[in-house]
Backbone bond lengths (Angstrom), bond angles and torsions (degrees), N, CA, C in turn:
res aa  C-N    CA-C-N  psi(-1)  N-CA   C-N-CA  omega(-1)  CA-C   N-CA-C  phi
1 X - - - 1.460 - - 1.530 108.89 -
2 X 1.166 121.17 140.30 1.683 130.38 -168.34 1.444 101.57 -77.25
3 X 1.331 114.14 114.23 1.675 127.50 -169.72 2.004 88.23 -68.65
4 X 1.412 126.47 -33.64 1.516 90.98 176.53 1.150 132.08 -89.62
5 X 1.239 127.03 46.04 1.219 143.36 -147.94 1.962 76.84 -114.71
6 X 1.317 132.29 -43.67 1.345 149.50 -133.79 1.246 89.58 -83.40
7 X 1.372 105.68 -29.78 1.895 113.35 -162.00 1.875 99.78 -82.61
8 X 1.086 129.25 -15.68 1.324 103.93 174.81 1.289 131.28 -110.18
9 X 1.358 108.00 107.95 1.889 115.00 -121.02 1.893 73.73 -98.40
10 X 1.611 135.98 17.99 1.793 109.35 -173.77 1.579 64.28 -125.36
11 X 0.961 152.88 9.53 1.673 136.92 157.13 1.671 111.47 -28.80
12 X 1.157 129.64 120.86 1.657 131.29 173.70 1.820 114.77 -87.81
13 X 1.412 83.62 -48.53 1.895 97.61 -159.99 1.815 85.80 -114.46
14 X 1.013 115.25 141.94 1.888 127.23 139.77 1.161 114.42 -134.38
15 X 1.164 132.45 132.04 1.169 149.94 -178.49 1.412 130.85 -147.70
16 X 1.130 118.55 76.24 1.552 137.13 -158.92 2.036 102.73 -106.43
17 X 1.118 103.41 27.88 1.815 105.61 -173.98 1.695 101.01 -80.88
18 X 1.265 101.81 136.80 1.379 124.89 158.88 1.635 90.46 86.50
19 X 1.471 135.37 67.24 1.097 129.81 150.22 1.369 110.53 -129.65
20 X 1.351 128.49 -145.78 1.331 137.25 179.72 1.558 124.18 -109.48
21 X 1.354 113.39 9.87 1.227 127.67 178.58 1.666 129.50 -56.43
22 X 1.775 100.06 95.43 1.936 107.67 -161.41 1.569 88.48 -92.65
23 X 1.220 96.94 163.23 1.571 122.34 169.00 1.424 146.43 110.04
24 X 1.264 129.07 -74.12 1.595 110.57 145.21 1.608 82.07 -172.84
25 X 1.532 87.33 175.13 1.347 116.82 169.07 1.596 129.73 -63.54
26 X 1.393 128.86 90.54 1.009 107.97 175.39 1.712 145.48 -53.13
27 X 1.437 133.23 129.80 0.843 119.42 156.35 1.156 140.14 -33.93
28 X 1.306 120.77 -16.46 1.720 122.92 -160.16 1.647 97.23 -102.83
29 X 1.222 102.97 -1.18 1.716 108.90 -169.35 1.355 88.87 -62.15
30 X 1.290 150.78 -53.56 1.405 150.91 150.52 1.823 100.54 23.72
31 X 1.635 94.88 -68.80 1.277 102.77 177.91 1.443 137.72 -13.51
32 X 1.237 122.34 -47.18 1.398 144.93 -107.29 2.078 94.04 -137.08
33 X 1.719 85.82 31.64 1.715 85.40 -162.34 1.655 110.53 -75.06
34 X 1.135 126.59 51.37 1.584 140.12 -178.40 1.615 101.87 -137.92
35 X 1.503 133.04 -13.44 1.077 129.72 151.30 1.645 130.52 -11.31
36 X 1.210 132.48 104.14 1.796 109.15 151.52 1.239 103.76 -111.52
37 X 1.061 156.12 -30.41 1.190 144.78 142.82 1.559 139.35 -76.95
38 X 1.214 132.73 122.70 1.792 112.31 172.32 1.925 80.57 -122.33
39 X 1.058 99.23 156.15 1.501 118.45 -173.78 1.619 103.53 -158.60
40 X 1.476 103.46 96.45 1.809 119.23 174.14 1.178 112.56 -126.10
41 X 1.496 103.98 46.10 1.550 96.91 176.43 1.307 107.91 -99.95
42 X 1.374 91.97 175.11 1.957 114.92 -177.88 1.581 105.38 53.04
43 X 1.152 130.53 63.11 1.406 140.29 -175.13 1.847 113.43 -141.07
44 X 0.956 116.90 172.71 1.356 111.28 -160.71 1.682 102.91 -97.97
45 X 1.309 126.69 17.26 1.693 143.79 -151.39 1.871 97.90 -70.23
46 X 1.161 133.01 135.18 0.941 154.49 155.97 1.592 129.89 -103.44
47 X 1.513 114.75 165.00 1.466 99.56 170.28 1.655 94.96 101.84
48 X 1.530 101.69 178.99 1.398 96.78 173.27 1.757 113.97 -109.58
49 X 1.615 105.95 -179.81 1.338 122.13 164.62 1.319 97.10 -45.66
50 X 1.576 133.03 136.07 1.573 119.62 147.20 1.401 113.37 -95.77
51 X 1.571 123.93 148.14 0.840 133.09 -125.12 1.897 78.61 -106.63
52 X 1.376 116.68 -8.68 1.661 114.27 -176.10 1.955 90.73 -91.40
53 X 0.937 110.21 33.56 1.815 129.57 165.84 1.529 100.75 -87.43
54 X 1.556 122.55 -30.52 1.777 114.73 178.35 1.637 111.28 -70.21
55 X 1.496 101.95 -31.59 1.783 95.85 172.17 1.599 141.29 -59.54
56 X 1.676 97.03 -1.43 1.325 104.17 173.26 1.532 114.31 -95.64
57 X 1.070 114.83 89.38 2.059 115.54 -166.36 1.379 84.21 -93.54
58 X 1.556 158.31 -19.61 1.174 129.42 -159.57 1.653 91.29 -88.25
59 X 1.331 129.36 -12.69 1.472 125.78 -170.84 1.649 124.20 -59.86
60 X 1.325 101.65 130.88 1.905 99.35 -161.49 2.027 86.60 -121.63
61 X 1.387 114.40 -14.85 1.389 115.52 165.61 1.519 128.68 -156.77
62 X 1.133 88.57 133.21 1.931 108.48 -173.91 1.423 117.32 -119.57
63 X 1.051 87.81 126.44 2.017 96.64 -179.37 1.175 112.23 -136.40
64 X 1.103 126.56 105.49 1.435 133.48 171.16 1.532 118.46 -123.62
65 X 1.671 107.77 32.89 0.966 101.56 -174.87 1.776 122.74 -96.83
66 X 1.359 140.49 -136.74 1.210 127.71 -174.39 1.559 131.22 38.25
67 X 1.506 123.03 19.70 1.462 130.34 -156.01 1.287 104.25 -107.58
68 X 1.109 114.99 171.13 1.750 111.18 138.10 1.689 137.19 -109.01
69 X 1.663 81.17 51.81 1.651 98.52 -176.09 1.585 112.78 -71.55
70 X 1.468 130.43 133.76 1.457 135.79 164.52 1.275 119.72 -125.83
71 X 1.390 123.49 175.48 1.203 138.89 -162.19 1.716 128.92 88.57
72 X 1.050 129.49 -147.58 1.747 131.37 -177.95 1.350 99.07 -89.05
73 X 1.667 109.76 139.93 1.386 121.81 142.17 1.661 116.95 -47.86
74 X 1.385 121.80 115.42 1.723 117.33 177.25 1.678 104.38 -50.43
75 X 1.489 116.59 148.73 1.430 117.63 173.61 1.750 95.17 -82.91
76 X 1.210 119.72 -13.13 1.283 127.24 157.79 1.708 111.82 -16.44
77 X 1.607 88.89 -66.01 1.661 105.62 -156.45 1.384 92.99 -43.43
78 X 1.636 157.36 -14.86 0.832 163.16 -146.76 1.602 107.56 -70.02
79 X 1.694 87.20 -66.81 1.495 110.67 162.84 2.086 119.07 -2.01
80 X 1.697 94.67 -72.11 1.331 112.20 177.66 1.543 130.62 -58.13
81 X 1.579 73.70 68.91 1.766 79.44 175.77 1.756 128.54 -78.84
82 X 1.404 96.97 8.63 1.310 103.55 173.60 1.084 126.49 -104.51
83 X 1.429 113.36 -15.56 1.449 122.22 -160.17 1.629 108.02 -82.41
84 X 1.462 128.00 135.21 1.329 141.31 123.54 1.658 149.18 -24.22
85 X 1.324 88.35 -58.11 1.368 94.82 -163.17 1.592 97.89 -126.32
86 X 1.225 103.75 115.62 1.685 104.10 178.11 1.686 111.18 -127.99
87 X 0.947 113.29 113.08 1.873 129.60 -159.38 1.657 103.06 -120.75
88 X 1.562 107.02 93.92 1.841 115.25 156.97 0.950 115.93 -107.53
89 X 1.145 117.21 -3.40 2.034 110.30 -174.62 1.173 110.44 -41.87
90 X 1.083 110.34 142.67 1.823 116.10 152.05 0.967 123.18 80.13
91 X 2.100 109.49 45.62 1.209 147.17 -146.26 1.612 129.54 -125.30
92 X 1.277 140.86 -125.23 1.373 123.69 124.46 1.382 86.60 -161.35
93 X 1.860 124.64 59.24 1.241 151.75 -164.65 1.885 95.59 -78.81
94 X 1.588 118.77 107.98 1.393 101.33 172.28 1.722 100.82 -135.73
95 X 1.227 108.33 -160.46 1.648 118.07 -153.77 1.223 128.02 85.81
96 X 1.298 127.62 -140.10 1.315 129.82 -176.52 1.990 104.46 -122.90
97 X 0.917 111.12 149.91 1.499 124.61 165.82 1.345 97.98 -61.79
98 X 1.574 121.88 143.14 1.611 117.21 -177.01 1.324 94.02 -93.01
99 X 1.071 120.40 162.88 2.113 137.16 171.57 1.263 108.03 -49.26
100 X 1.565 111.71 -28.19 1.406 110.70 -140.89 1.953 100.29 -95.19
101 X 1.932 112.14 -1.54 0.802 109.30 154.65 1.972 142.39 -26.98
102 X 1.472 79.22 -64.95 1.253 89.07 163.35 1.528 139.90 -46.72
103 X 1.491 108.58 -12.07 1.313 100.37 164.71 1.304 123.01 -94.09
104 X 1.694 127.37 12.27 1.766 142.16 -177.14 1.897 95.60 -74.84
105 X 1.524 114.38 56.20 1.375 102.09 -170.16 1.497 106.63 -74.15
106 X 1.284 125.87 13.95 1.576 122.81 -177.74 1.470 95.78 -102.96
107 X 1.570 145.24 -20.48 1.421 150.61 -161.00 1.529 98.55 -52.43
108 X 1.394 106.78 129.92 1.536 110.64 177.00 1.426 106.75 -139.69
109 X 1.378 113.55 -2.80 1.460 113.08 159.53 1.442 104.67 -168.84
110 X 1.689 111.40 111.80 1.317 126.33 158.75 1.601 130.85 -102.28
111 X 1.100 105.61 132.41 1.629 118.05 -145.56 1.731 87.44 -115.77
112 X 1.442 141.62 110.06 1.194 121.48 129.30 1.613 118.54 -150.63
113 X 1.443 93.25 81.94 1.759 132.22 177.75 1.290 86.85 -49.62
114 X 1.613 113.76 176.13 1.664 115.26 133.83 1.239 130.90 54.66
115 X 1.349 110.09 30.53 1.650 128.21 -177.61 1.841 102.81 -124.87
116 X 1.455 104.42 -175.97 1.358 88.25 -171.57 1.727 93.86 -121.46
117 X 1.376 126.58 78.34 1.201 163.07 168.25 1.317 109.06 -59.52
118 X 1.776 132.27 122.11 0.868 124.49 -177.20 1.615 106.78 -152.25
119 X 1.413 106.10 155.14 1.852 97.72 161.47 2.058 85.35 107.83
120 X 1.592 103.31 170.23 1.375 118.10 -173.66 1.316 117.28 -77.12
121 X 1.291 127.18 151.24 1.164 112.88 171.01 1.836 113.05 -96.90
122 X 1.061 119.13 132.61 1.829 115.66 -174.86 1.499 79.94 -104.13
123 X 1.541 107.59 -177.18 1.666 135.76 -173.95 1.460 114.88 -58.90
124 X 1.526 126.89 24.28 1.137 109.82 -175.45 1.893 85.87 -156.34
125 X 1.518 90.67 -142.87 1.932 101.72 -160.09 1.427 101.49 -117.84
126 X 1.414 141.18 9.88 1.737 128.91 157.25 0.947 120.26 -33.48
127 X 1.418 135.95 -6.96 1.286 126.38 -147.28 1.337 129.17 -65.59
128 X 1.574 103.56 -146.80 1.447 140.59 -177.37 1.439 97.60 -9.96
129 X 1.361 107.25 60.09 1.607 102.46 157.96 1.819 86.01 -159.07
130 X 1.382 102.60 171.44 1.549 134.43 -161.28 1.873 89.18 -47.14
131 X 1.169 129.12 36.61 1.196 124.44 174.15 1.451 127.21 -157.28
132 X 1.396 120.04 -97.51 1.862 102.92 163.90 1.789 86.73 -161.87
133 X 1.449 89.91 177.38 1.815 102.93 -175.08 1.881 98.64 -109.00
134 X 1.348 124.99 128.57 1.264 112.26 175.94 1.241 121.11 -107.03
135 X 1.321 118.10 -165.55 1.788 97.04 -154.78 1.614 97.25 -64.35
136 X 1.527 138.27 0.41 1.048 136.16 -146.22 1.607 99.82 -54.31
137 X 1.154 124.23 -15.77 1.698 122.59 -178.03 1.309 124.51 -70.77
138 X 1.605 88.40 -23.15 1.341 97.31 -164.57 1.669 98.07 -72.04
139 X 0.915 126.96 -25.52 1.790 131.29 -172.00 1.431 114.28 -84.56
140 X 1.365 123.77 -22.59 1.745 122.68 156.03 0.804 122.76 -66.88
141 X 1.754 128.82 146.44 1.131 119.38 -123.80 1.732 82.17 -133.48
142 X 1.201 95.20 91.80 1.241 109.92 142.07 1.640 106.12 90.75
143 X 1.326 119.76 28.72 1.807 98.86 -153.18 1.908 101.03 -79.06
144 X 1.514 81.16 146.93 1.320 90.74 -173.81 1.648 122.88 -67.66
145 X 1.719 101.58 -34.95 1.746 105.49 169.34 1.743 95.00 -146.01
146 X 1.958 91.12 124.17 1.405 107.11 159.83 1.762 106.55 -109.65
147 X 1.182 103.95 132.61 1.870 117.72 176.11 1.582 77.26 -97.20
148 X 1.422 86.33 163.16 1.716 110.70 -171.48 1.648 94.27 -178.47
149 X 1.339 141.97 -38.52 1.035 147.50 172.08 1.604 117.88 -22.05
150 X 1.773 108.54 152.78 0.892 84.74 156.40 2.166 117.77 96.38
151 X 1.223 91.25 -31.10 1.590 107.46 169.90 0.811 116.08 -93.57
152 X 1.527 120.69 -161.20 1.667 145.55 162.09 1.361 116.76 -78.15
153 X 1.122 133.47 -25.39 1.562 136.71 -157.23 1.741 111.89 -37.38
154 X 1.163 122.74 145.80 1.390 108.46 -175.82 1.678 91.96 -143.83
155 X 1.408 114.90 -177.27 1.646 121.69 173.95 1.242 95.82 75.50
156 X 1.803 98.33 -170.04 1.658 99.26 -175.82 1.487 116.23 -95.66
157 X 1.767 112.05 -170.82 1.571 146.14 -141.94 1.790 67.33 -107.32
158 X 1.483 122.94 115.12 1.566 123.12 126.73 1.295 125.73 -42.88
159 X 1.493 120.71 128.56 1.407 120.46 -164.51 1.371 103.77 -63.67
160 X 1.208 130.57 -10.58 1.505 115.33 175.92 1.692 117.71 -111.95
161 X 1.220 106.25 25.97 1.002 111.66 165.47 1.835 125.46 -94.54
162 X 1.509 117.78 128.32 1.323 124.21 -178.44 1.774 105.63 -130.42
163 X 1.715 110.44 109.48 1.507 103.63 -167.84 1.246 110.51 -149.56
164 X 1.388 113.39 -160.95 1.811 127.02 141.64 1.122 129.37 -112.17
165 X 1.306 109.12 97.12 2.007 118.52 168.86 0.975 123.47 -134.49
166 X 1.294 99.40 73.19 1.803 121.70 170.95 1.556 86.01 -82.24
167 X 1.222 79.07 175.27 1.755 109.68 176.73 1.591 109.31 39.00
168 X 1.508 109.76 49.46 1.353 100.81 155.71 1.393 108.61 -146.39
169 X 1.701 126.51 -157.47 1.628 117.04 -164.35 1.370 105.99 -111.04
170 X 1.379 103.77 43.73 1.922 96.36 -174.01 1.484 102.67 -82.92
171 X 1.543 105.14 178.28 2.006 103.70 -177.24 1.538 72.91 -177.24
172 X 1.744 79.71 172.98 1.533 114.48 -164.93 1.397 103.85 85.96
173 X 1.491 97.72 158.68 1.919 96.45 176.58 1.203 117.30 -76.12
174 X 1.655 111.21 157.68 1.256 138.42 156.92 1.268 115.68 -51.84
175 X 1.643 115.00 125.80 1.311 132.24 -140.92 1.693 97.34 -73.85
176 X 1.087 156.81 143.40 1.269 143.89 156.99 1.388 147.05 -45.30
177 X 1.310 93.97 -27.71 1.914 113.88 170.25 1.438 103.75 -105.00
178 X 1.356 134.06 39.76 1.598 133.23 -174.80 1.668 87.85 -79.48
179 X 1.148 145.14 -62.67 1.391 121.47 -177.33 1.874 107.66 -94.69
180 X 1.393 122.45 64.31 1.091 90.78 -174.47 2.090 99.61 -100.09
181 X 0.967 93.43 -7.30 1.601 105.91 166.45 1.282 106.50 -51.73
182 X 1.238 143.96 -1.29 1.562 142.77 -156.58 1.471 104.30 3.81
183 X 1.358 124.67 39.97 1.394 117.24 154.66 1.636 114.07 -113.35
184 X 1.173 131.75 10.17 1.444 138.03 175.43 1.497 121.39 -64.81
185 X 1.131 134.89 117.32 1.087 134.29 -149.12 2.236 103.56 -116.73
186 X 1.249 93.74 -53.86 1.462 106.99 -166.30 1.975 93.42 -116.81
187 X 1.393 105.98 123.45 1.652 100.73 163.01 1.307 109.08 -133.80
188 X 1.236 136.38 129.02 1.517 138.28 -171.51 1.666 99.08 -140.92
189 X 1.547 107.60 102.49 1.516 93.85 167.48 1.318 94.08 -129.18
190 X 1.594 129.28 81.83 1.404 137.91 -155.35 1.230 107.93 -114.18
191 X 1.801 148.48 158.66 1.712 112.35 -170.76 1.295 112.66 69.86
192 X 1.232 134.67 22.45 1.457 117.88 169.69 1.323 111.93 -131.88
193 X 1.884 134.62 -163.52 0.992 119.17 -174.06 1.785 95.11 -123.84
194 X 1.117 125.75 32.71 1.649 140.74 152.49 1.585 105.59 -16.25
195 X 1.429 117.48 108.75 1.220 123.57 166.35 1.904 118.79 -111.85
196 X 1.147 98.23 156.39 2.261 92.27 172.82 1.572 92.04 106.00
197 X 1.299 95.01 -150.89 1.456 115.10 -156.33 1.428 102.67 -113.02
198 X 1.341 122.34 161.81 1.199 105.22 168.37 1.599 132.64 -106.34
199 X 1.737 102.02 156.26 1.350 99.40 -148.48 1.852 120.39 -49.00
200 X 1.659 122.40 159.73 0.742 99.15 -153.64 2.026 112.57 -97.71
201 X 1.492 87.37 -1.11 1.517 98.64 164.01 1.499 143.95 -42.73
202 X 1.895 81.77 -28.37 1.539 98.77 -175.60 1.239 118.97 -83.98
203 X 1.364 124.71 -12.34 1.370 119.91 -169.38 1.588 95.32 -80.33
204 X 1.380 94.62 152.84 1.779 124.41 -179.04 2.147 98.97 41.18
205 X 0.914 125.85 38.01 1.246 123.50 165.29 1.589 120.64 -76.83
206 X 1.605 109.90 109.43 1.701 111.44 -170.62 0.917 85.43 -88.42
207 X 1.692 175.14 65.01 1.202 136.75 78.60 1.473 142.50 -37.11
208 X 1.888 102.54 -45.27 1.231 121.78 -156.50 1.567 104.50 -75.38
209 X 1.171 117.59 134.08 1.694 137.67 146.04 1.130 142.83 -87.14
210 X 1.125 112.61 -15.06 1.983 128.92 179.80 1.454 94.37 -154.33
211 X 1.640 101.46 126.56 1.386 116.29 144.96 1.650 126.08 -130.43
212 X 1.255 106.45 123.56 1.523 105.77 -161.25 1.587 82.68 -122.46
213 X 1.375 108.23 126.94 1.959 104.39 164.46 1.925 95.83 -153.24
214 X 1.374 112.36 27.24 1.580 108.97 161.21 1.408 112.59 -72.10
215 X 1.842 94.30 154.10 1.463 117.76 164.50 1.518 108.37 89.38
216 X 1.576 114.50 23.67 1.242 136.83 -166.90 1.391 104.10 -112.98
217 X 1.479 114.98 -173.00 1.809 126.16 164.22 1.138 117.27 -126.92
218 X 1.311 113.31 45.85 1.457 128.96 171.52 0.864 138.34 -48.40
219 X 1.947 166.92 104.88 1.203 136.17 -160.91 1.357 115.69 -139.33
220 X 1.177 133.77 147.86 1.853 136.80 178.93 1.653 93.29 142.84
221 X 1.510 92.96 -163.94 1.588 95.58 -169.55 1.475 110.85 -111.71
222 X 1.522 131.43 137.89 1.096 118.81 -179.62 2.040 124.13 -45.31
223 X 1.663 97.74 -61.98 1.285 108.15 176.50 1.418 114.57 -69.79
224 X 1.310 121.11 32.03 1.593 109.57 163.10 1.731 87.98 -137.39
225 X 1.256 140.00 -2.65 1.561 132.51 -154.45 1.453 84.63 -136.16
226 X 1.297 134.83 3.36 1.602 113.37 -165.68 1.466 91.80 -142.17
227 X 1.583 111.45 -60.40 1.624 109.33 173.01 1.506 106.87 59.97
228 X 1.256 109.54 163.30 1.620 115.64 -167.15 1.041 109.28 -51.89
229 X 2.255 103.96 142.85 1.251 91.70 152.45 1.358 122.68 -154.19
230 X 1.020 129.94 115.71 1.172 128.22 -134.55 1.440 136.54 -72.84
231 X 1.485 103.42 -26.34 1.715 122.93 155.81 1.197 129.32 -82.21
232 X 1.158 111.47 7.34 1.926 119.22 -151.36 1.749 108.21 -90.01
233 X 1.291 129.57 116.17 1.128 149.09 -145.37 2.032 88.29 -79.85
């Protein structure tokens, strides 16, 4: 990425996604504290997140996904208390989620599919990296789609968790209040080893649009556990 890019500190928007851009993340991106968007996805970028990524507070969207970025999420990211939209999928993103997640109370869609995510998930957001997710999820407010898919994650669904984590080794049942936010839109926990009934939040929920929960050990009856719904794809 072109280090003078760093120098034009009244920059609002960058958006350099879907080119050929190798190399890493600069530190000096810090710079650039008039940001609401940086958008570097689908680029050839290596190296890690830098952790001088918390100095951008005006940021409402981040995409760093499509890369071959590794190492820790910064507890930095904390910083971004403004931001929305936070996009790592499709990464080889590992460690633990920092605590400090929990303070992204504007997050309305967190994306990090396709990383190499590992360890249990407990009642919050540490997660899908070589460690566990803590209740920290439970305190964001409301996001409409979390990706999680796609990793290692194993153990159980925190009761306040509402997402997508197919394709990984979690079990035990689905928590009962997973949509009780009636803001859940997309839930896919498909690929897993999900046992019981299903939760009971979901029935007649007008938010939801996608429900994917195959390849599981699920049991009860659809039309008494699912019941109308009226947007549902």
């Amino acid at each position: 990425m072109p280090l003078g890019i760093c120098f034009l500190t009244n920059l609002e928007y960058l958006n350099l996604n879907h080119n050929n851009i190798s190399g890493t993340i600069p530190i000096e991106i810090s710079s650039l504290i008039s940001l609401n968007l940086l958008d570097l996805s689908s680029n050839a970028l290596t190296g890690v997140v830098p952790a001088s990524i918390g100095n951008l507070i005006e940021l409402t969207v981040l995409s760093f996904s499509n890369n071959q970025l590794f190492g820790f999420i910064p507890s930095s990211i904390g910083n971004l208390i403004k931001l929305k939209l936070f996009y790592l999928y499709h990464n080889q993103i590992n460690g633990s989620i920092p605590q400090s997640i929990s303070r992204l109370i504007s997050l309305v869609d967190l994306e990090l599919s396709t990383n190499k995510l590992s360890g249990p998930i407990p009642s919050s957001i540490e997660n899908l990296l070589s460690s566990s997710i803590p209740d920290i999820i439970g305190t964001l407010k409301s996001p409409v789609n979390l990706w999680l898919s796609e990793n290692k994650l194993r153990g159980f669904i925190p009761s306040s968790i509402g997402s997508l984590l197919s394709n990984n080794s979690l079990s035990g049942s689905l928590p009962d209040n997973i949509c009780l936010g009636g803001q859940l839109q997309n839930f896919t926990a498909a690929q897993n080893e999900f046992t019981g009934r299903l939760p009971k939040s979901l029935k007649n929920s007008c938010s939801l649009h996608k429900v994917r929960l195959e390849m599981n050990q699920l049991t009860g009856y659809l039309s008494v556990d699912l019941g109308i719904y009226p947007h549902l794809d």
